[in-house]
N, C-alpha and C positions, 0 to 999 in steps of 0.2 A: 530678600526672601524672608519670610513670616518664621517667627518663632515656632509657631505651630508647624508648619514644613518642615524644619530643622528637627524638630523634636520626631518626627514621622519617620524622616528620615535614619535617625539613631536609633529608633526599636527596629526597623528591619534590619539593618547593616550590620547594628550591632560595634560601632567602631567609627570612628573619629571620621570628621567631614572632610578635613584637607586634603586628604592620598587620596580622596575617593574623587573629587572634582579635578586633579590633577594626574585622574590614569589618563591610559592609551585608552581611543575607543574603544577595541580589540576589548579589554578587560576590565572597561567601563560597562560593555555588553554583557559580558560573563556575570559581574554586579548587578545587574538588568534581569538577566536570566532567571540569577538564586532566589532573587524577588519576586519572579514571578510564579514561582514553582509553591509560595506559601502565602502569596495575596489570596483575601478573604473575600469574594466576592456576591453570596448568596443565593438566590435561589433566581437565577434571570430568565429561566426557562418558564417560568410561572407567568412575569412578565408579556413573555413571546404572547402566550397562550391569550390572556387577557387582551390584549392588542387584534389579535386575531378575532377572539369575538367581538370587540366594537370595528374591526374594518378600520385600525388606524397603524399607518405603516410608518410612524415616524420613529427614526434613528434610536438604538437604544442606547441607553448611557449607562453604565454604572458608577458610583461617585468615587468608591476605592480603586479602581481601576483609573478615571480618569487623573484623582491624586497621582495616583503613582507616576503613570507617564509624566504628570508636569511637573513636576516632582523630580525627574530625571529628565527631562529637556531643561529645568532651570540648571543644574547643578552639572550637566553636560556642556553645553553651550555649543558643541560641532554637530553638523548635521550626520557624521559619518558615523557617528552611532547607532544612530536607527539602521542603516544597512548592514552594521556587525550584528543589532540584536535580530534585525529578523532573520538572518542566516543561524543566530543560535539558536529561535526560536524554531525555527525548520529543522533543526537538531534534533532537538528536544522532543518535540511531538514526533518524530521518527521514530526516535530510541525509547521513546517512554509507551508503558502500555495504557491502550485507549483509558478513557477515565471518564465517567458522568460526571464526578467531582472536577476535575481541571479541565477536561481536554476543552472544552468549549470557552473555558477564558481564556486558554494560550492563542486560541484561532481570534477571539476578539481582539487581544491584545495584539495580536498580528496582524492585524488588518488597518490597524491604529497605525501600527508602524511602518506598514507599509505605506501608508498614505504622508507620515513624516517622511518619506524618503527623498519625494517628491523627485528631480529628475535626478538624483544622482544612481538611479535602478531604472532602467528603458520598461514601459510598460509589457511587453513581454517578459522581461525577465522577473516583475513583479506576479507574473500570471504561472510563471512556471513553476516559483517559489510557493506557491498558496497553494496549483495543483501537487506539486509531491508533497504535503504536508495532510490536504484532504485525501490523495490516495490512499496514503496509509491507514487514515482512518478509518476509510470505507473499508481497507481488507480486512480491518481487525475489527470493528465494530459497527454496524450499520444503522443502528437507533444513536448510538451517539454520532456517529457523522451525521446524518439527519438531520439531529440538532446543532451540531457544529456550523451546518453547513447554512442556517436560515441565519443562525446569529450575523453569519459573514454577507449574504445578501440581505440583512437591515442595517448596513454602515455603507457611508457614505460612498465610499469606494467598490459598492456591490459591480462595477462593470469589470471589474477584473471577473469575473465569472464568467462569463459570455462563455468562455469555452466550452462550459458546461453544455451546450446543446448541439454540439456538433454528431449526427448518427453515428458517425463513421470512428470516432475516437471511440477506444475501447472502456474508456472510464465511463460514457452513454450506457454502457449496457450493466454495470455496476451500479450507476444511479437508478434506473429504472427497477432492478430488483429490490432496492433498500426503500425508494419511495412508494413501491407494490406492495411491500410485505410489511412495512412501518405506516399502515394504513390510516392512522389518528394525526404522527407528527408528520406524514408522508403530505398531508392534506393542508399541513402546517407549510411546509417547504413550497409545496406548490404556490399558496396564496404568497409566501414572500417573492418569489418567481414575477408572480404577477404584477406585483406593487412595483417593481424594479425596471420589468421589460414588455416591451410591445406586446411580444407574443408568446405564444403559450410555450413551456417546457414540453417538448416533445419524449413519448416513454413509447420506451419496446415493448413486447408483447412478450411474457415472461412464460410464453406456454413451453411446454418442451421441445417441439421444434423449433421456434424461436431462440430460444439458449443452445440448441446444441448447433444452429449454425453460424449462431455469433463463433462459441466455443471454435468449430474447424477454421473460423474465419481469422483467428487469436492463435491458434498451433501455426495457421501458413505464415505470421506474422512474427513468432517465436521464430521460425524455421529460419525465413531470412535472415532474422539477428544474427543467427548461428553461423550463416554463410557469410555474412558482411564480417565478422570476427574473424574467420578463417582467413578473409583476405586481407584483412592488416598483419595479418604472421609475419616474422622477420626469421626467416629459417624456419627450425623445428621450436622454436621459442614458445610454448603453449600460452593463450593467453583467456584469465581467468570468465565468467560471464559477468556481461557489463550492467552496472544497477536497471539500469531499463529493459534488460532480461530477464531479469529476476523478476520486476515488477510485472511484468506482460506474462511469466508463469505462473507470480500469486493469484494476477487477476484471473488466467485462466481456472483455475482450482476455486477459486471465489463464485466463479458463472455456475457451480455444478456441485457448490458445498450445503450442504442442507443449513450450517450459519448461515448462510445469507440467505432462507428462504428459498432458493433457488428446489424445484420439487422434480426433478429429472431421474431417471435413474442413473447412477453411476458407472454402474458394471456394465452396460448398454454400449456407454460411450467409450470406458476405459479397456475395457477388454481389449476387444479389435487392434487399438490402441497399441496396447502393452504385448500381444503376440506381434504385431507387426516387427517392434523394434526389435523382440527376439530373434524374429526370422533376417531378420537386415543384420544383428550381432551374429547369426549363423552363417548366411552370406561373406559377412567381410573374413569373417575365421575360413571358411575355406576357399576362399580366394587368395588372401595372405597378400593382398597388394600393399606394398611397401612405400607407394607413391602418397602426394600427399590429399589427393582425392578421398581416402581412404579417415583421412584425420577430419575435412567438412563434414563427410556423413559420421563421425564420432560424435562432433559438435551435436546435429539436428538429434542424434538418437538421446544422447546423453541429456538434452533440456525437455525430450519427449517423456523419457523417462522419470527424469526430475517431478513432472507435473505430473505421471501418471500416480508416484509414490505419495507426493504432497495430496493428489486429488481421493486415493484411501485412504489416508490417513485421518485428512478432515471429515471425510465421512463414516469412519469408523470413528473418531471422538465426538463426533456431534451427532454420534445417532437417533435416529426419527425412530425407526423402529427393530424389534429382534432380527424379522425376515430381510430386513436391508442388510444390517449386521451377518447374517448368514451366509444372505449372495453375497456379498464381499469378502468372507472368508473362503467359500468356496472357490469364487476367484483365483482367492493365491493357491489354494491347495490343485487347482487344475495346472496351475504353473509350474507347479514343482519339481517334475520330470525336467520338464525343456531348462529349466531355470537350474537345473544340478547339472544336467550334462553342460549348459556351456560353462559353469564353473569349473567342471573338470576338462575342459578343454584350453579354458586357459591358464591352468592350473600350472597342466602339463607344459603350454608350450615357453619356449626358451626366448622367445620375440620381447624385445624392451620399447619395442616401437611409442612412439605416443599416443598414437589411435589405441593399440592395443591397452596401454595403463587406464586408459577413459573408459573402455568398456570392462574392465576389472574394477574400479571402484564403480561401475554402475551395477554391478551385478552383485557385488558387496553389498550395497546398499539394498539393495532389494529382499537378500537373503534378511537382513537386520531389518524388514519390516516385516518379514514374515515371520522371524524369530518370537518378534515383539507380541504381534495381534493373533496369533496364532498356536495352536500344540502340536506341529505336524515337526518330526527331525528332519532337517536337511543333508 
């Protein structure tokens, strides 16, 4: 290895070369990681653009970037590092909030790394690690997914994407609103689309009927989650919702959030919504079934609720305009009534059931959003 390497090496690290060639993959990644969270890598998005207007779709490189990685495959030597870094790099883009400045080198660098994996990750599992990394981004930022997301189809390995075009997968209707509404890079992404695959990227139709029946299409889809979870119960054992429910409720909140462009009314869809599950929380209270029928319909109301609360929220902080903002305060103020008597309904009763505690902290939560966005007393 080149003096020059070595020396590259000691300004990031910060600390002697021996321990560092002789960790555990495991924490030879972690090393990886810290590195890549403070590489320099400049302005590549410029690049894209440039490329775009001469019509030339070849591979982008950047030089610190590719250092680096070779740089840690010399000083590595196992392949099984690359499969630790990209799981921490799927970490990291998780936990970290989206970013113009990083997030689009960690997806480059991640797609590097996945391609060092080679078969020690079955290509599936390479496609599933790259989609939970771009969902998150899309939930949280959609011009930088955009950009994230062309960086990743001009490397080599752009057919881990394929997925991407499937109608029926609910991250299809997520891309289509970010590539509608990001109409300059939206046109960027497309052309890399093109350069990579036969056929065209297929997009929904982002009018409001269109979203709101993706949207019921994503609740029956939520709903099942909630029933497949009640059937793995071991007793009365509650068991908590699984990352892929949470995901399928951000997404739904995403198809209807004015961030994402999305121009629907809110109160249209949520309302209906949000009495329904009242009247189903009134239902189970006076029936008082004890069986455990009573705890699946906890599960569906309790994630119907979750996404009713998340889908105000986001539209009351990312509001379009005052008169949106108003219908949705009026909203909860028309709640209030039905939404106090069943707090004191289960105020009163003496039942510890598990269904029962589900719909006490959901009705808690509800009250603490009306607390929040609202001057009405409960």
């Amino acid at each position: 290895m080149s003096d020059q390497k070595l020396e590259v090496i000691r300004k990031n690290l910060n600390q002697s070369l021996y321990p560092i060639s002789n960790m555990a993959p495991k924490d030879f990644a972690t090393t990886m990681t810290k590195c890549s969270l403070t590489l320099l890598s400049g302005d590549m998005w410029t690049i894209v653009q440039r490329n775009f207007r001469n019509c030339d779709s070849s591979h982008l490189h950047n030089t610190k970037e590719d250092t680096f990685l070779q740089i840690a495959q010399d000083l590595a030597g196992s392949k099984q590092i690359w499969v630790e870094y990209v799981k921490k790099m799927v970490v990291t883009i998780s936990m970290q909030s989206a970013s113009h400045l990083h997030t689009s080198r960690y997806v480059r660098l991640l797609m590097r790394a996945l391609r060092e994996t080679e078969n020690l990750l079955t290509v599936v599992e390479k496609k599933e690690l790259l989609r939970t990394a771009l969902t998150k981004i899309f939930l949280e930022d959609m011009e930088i997914a955009v950009k994230a997301t062309t960086f990743a189809l001009l490397t080599p390995n752009f057919d881990l994407l394929d997925w991407m075009k499937d109608r029926e997968d609910p991250f299809f209707t997520l891309l289509s609103l970010a590539i509608t509404t990001s109409q300059v890079d939206g046109k960027v992404l497309l052309w890399a689309w093109f350069q990579q695959f036969s056929e065209e990227l297929p997009l929904r139709n982002i009018s409001f009927e269109s979203i709101h029946r993706a949207f019921s299409d994503l609740v029956f889809r939520i709903d099942k989650k909630a029933e497949e979870r009640y059937y793995r119960m071991e007793k009365d054992a509650l068991i908590p919702t699984s990352d892929e429910e949470d995901t399928l409720i951000r997404m739904a909140i995403a198809y209807i959030s004015p961030s994402s462009g999305s121009h629907v009314n809110v109160v249209m869809i949520i309302e209906p919504m949000l009495n329904k599950c009242l009247e189903r929380i009134e239902t189970a209270l006076r029936l008082a079934h004890n069986d455990r029928t009573a705890l699946c319909e906890a599960y569906v109301i309790s994630n119907r609720l979750r996404l009713c609360i998340g889908a105000v929220m986001s539209a009351l902080i990312n509001k379009v305009d005052m008169a949106s903002t108003h219908d949705l305060c009026e909203l909860l103020q028309r709640g209030i009534p039905k939404i106090r008597k069943l707090r004191d309904e289960l105020t009163r009763s003496s039942s510890n059931t598990p269904w029962m505690n589900i719909y006490r902290n959901d009705i808690d939560s509800i009250l603490n959003l009306i607390r929040d966005f609202s001057h009405y007393e409960i």
